[in-house]
DSSP file (Angstrom, degrees, kcal/mol; ACC not computed):
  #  RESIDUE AA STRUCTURE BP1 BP2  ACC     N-H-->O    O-->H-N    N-H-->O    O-->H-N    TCO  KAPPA ALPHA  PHI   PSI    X-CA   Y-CA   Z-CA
    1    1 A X              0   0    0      0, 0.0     3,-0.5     0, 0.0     4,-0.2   0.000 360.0 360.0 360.0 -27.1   23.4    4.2   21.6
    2    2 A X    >   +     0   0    0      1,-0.2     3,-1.4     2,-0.2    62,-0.1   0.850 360.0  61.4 -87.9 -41.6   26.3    4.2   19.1
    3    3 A X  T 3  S+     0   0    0      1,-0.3    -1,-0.2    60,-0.1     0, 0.0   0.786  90.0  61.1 -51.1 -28.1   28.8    4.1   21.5
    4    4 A X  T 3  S+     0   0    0     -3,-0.5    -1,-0.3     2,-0.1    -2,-0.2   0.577  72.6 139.6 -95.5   0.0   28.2    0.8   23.3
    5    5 A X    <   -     0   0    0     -3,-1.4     2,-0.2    -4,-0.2     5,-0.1  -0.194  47.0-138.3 -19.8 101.0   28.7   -1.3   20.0
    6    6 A X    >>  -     0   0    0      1,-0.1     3,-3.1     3,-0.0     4,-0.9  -0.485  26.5-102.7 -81.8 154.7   30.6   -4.5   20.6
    7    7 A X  H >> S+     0   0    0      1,-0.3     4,-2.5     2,-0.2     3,-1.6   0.828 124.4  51.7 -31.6 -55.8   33.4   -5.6   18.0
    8    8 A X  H 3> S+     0   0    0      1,-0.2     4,-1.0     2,-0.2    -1,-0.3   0.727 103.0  60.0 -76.3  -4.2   31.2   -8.1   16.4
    9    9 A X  H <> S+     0   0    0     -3,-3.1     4,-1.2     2,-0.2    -1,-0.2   0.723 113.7  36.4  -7.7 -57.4   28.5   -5.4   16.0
   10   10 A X  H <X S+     0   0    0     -3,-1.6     4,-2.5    -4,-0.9    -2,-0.2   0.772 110.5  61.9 -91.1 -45.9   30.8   -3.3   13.8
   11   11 A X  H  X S+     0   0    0     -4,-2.5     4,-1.7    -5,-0.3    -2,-0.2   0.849 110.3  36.4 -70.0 -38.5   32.1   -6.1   12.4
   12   12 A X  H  X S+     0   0    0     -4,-1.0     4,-1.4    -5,-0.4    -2,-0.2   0.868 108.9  65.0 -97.9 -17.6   28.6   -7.0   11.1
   13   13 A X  H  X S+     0   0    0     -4,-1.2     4,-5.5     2,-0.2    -2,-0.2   0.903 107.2  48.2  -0.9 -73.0   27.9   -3.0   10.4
   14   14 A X  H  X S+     0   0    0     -4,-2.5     4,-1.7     1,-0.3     5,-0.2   0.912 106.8  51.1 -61.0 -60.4   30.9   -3.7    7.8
   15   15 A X  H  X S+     0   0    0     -4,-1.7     4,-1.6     1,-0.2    -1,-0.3   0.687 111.4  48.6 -89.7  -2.3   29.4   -6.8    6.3
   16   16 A X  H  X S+     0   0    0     -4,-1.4     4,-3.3     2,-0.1     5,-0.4   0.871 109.8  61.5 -66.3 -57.8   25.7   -4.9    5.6
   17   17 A X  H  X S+     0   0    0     -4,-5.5     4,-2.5     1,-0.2    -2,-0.2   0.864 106.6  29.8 -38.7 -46.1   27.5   -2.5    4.3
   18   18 A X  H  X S+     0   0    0     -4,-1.7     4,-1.4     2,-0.2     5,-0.4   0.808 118.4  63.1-107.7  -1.3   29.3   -3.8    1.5
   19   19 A X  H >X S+     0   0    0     -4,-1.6     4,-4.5    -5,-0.2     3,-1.2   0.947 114.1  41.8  -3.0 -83.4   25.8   -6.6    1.1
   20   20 A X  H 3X S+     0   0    0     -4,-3.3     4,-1.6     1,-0.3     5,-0.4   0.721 114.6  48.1 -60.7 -36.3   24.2   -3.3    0.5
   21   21 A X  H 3X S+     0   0    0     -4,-2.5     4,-0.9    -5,-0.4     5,-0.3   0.828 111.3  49.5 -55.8 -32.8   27.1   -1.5   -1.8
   22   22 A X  H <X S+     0   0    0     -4,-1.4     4,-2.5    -3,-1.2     5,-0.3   0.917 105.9  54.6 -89.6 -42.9   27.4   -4.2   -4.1
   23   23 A X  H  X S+     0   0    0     -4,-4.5     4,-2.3    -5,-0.4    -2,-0.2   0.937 113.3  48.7 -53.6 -30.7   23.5   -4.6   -4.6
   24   24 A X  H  X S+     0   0    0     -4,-1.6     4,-2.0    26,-0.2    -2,-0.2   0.713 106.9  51.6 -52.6 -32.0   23.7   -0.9   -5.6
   25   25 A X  H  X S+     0   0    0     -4,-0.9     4,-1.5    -5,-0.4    -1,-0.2   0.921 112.6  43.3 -76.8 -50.5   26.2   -1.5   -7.6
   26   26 A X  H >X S+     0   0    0     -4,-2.5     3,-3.2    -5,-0.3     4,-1.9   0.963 113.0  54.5 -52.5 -69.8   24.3   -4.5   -9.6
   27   27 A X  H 3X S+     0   0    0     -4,-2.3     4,-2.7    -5,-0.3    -1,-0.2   0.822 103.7  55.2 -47.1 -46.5   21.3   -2.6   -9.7
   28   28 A X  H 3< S+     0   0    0     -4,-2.0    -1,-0.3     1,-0.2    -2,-0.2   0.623 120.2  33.9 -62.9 -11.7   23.2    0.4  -11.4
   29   29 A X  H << S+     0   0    0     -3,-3.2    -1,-0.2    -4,-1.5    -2,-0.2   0.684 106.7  61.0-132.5   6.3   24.2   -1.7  -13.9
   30   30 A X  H >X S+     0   0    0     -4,-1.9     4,-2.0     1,-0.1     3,-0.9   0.840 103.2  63.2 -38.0 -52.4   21.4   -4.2  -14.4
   31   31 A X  T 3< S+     0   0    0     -4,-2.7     3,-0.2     1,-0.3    -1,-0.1   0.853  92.6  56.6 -44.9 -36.1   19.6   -1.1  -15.2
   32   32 A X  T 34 S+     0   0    0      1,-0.3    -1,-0.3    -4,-0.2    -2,-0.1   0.809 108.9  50.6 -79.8 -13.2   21.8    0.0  -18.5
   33   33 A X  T <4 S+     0   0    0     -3,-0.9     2,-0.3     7,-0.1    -1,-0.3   0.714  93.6  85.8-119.9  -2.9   21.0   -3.6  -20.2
   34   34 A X     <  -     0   0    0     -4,-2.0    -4,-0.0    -3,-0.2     0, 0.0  -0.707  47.1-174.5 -84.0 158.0   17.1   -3.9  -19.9
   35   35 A X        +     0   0    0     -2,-0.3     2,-0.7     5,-0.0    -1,-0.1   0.346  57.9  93.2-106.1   2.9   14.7   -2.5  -22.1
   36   36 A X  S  > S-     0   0    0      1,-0.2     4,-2.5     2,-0.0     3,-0.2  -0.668  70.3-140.5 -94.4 140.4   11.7   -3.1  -20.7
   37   37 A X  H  > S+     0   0    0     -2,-0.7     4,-2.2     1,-0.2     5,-0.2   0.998  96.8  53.6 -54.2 -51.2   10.6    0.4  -18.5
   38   38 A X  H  4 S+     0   0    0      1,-0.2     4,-0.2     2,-0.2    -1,-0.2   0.790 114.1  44.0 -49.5 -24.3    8.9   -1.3  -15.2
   39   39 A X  H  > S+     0   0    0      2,-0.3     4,-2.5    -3,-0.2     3,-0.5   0.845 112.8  50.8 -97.6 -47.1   12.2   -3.4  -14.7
   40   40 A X  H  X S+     0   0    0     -4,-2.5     4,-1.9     1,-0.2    -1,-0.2   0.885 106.9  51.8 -38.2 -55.9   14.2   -0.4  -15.4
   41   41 A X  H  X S+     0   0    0     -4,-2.2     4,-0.6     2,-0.2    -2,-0.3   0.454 111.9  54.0 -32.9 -39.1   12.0    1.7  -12.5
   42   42 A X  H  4 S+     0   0    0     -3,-0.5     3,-0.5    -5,-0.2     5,-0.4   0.831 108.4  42.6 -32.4 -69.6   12.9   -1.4  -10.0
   43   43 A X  H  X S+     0   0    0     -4,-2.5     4,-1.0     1,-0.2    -2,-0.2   0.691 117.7  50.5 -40.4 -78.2   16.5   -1.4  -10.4
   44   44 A X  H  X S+     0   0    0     -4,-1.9     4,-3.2     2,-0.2    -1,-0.2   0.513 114.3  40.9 -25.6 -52.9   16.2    2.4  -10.2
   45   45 A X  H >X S+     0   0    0     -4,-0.6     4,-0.6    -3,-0.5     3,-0.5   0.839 116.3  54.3 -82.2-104.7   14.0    2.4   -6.9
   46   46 A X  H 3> S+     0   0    0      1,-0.3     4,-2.7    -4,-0.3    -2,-0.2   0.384 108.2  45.5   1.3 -66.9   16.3   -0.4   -5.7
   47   47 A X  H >X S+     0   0    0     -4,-1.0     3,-1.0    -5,-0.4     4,-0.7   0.997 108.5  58.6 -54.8 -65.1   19.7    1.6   -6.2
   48   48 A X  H XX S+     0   0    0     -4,-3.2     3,-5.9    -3,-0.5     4,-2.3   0.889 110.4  40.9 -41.2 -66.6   18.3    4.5   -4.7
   49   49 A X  H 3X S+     0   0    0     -4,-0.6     4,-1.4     1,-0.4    -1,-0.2   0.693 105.7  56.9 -44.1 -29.7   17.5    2.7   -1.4
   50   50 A X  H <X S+     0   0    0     -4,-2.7     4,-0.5    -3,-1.0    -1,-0.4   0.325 102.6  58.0 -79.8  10.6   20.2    0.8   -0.9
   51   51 A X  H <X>S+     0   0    0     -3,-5.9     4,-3.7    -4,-0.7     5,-0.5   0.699 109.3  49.6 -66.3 -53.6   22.1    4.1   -1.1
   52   52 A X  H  X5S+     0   0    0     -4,-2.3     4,-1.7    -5,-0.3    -2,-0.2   0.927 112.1  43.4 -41.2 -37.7   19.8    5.1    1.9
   53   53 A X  H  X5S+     0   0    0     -4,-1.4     4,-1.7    -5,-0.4    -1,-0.2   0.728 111.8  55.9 -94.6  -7.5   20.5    2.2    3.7
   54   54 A X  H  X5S+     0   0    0     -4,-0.5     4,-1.0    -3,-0.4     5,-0.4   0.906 110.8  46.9 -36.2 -63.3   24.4    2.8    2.6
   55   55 A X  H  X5S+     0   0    0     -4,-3.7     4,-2.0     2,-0.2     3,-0.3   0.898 109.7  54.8 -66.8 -43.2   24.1    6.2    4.2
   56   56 A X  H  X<S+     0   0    0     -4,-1.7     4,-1.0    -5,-0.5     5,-0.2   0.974 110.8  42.1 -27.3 -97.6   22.5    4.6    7.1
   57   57 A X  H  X S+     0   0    0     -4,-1.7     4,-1.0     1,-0.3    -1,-0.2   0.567 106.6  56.3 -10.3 -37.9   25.3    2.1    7.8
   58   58 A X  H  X S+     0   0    0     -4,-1.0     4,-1.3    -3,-0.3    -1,-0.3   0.757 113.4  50.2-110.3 -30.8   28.2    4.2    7.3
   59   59 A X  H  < S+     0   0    0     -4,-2.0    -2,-0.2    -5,-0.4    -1,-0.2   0.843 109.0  49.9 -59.4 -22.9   26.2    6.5   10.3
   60   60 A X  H  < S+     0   0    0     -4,-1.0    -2,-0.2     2,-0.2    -1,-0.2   0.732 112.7  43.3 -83.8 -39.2   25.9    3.9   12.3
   61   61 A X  H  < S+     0   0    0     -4,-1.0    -2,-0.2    -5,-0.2    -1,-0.1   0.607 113.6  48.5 -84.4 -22.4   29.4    2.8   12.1
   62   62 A X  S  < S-     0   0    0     -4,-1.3    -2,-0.2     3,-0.1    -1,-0.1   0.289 109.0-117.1 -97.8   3.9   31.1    6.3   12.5
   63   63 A X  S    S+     0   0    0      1,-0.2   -61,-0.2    -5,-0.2   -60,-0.1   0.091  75.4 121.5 106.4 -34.5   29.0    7.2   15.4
   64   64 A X  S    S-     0   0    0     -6,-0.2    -1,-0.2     1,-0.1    -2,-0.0   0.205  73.3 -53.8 -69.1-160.0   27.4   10.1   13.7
   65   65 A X        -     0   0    0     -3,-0.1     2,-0.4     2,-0.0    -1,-0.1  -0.168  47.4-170.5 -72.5 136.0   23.3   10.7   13.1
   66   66 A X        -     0   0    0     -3,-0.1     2,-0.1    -6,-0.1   -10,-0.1  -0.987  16.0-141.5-138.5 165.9   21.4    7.8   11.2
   67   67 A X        -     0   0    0     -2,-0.4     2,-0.1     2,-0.0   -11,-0.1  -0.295  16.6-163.5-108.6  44.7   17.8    8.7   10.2
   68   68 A X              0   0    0      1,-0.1    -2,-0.0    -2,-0.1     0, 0.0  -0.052 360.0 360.0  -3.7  92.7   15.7    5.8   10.6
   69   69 A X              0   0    0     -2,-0.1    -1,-0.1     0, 0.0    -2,-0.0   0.595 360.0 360.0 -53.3 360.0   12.2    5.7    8.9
């Protein structure tokens, strides 16, 4: 499946990718300046998942295995 990817495919691959890195990246450091727990426990859930869907991406784009839920 990975293989038949046309340029602009990859090319929008790329731009999920750094979407999703730079929402990880907010979320990891929204987190450090609330105080309230629940909102903390969002960010938290939030960073993880866009790591998942990081790791995803960056499979998707090198060819290799992506895990799809």
């Amino acid at each position: 499946m990975h293989q038949g990817l046309g340029i602009h495919e990859k090319v929008e691959l790329h731009e999920l990718l750094t979407m999703k890195t730079v929402c990880a990246a907010k979320a990891m450091a929204m987190k450090e300046l609330v105080n309230d727990p629940q909102l903390r426990n969002l960010l938290e859930q939030d960073a993880r998942k866009s790591r998942e869907h990081i790791n995803e991406l960056q499979g998707l784009i090198t060819g290799g295995p992506a895990n799809f839920q």
